[in-house]
C-alpha positions in Angstrom: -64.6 -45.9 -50.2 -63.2 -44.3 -46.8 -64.0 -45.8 -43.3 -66.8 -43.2 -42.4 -68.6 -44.5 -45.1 -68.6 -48.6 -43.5 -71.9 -49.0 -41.9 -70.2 -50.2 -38.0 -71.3 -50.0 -35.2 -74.0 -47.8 -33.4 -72.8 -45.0 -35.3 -74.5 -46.6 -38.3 -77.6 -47.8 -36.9 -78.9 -45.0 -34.6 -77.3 -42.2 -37.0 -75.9 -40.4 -33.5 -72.3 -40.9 -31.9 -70.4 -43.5 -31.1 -71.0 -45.1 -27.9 -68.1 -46.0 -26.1 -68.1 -50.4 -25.6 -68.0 -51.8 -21.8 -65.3 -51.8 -20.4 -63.2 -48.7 -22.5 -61.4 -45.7 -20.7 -61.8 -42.2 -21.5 -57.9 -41.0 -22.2 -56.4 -38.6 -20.6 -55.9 -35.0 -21.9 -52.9 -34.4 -23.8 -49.6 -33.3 -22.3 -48.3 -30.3 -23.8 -44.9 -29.8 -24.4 -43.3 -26.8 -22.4 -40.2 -24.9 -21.7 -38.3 -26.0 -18.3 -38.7 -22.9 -16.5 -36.0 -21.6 -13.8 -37.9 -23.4 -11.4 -38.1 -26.4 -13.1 -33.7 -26.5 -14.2 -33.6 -25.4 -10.1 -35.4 -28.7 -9.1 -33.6 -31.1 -11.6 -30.2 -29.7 -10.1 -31.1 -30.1 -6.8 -32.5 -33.8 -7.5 -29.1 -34.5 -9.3 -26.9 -32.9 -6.3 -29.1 -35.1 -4.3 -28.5 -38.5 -6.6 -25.1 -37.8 -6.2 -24.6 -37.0 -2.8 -27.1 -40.2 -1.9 -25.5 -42.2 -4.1 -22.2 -42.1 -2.0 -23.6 -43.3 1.0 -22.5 -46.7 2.4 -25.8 -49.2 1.2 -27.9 -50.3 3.8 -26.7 -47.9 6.3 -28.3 -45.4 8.6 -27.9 -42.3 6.3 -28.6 -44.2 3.2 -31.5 -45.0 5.0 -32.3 -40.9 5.8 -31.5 -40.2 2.0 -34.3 -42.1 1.3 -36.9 -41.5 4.0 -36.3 -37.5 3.4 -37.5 -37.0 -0.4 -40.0 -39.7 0.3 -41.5 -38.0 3.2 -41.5 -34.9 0.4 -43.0 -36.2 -2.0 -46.0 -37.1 0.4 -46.1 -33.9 1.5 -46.3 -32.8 -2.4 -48.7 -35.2 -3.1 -51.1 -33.8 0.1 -51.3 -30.6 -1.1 -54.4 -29.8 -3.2 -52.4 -27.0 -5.6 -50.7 -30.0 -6.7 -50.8 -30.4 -10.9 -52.3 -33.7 -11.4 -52.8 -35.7 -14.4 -56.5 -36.7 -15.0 -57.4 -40.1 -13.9 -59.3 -42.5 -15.9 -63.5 -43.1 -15.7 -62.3 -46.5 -14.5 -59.7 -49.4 -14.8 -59.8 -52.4 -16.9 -59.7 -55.3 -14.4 -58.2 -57.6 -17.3 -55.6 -54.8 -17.3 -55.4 -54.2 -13.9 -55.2 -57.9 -12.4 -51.8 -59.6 -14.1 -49.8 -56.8 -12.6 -52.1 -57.6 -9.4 -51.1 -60.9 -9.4 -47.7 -60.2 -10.3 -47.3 -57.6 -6.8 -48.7 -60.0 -4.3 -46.7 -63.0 -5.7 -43.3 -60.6 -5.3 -44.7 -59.1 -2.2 -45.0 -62.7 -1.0 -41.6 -63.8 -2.3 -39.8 -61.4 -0.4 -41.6 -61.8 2.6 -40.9 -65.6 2.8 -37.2 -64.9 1.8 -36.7 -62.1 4.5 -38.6 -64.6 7.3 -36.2 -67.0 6.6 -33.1 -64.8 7.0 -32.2 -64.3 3.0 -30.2 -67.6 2.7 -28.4 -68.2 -0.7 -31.4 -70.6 -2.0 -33.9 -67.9 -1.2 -32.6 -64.3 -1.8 -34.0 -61.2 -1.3 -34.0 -58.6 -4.3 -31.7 -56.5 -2.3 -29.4 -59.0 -2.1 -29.9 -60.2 -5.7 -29.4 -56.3 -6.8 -26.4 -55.9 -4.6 -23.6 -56.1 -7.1 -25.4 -54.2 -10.0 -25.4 -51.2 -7.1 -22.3 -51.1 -5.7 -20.5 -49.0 -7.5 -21.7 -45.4 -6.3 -22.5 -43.9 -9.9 -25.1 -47.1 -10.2 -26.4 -46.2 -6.5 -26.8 -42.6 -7.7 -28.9 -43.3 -10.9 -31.2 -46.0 -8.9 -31.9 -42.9 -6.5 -32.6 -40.8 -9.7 -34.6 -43.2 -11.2 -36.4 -43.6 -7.4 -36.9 -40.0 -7.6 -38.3 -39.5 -11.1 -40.6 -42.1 -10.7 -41.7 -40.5 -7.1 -42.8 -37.6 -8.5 -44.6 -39.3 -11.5 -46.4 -41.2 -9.2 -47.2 -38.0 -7.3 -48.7 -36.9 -10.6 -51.0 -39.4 -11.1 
């Protein structure tokens, strides 16, 4: 006896298709896998020259500060434009999915913001503090900025 032949569902009662239950969301098309064009090897090397050369930079300093504002401000330019290649979205979000990580943003959002009002003392770091000596040493800076990057440009996507 295969599944198909397990009376479930709607399927099994109205003879027609599945309906989809409350709640589910439609998934989004599949990603094919391509070639990386010139274009796209160009852009990787210039995002790794970049990683490297931001990665250099003094932390917390005026042109680590530009190394970062700079691709940002790109990216939203990317993101703006309406020939941008998206991902599809989903019909809608599961809000038993959605509010954990909810929860989870203001509670950090708010932990940072207390720590940083009251001047990042040792009982009540900030996460830039707490991260400070897993990026000191300018090959870690460089592959936070490429991680920083990469995930810029995914969240473009979306």
């Amino acid at each position: 006896m295969t599944q198909d032949s397990l009376p479930v569902g709607r399927q099994a009662d109205t003879g027609g298709t599945p309906a989809r239950p409350p709640g589910a969301t439609s998934a989004p098309a599949r990603l094919r896998p391509t070639h990386p064009t010139h274009t796209m090897i160009t852009w990787i090397m210039v995002g790794l020259g970049y990683c490297l050369i931001a990665g250099s930079l003094r932390r917390l300093t005026a042109p680590a500060e530009l190394a970062t504002l700079l691709p940002g401000a790109a990216l939203v330019w990317y993101a703006q434009r309406p020939a941008t290649p998206r991902f599809p979205a989903p019909d809608r979000l599961d809000t038993r999915a959605v509010l954990p990580w909810a929860v989870l943003l203001v509670l950090f959002g708010v932990w940072e913001l207390y720590a940083a009002l009251r001047g990042s003392t040792p009982a009540h770091p900030t996460l830039s503090i707490l991260m400070g000596p897993l990026i000191d040493p300018p090959f870690a800076r460089a592959a936070g900025y490429a991680l920083w990057l990469a995930g810029g440009v995914w969240v473009v996507r979306r």
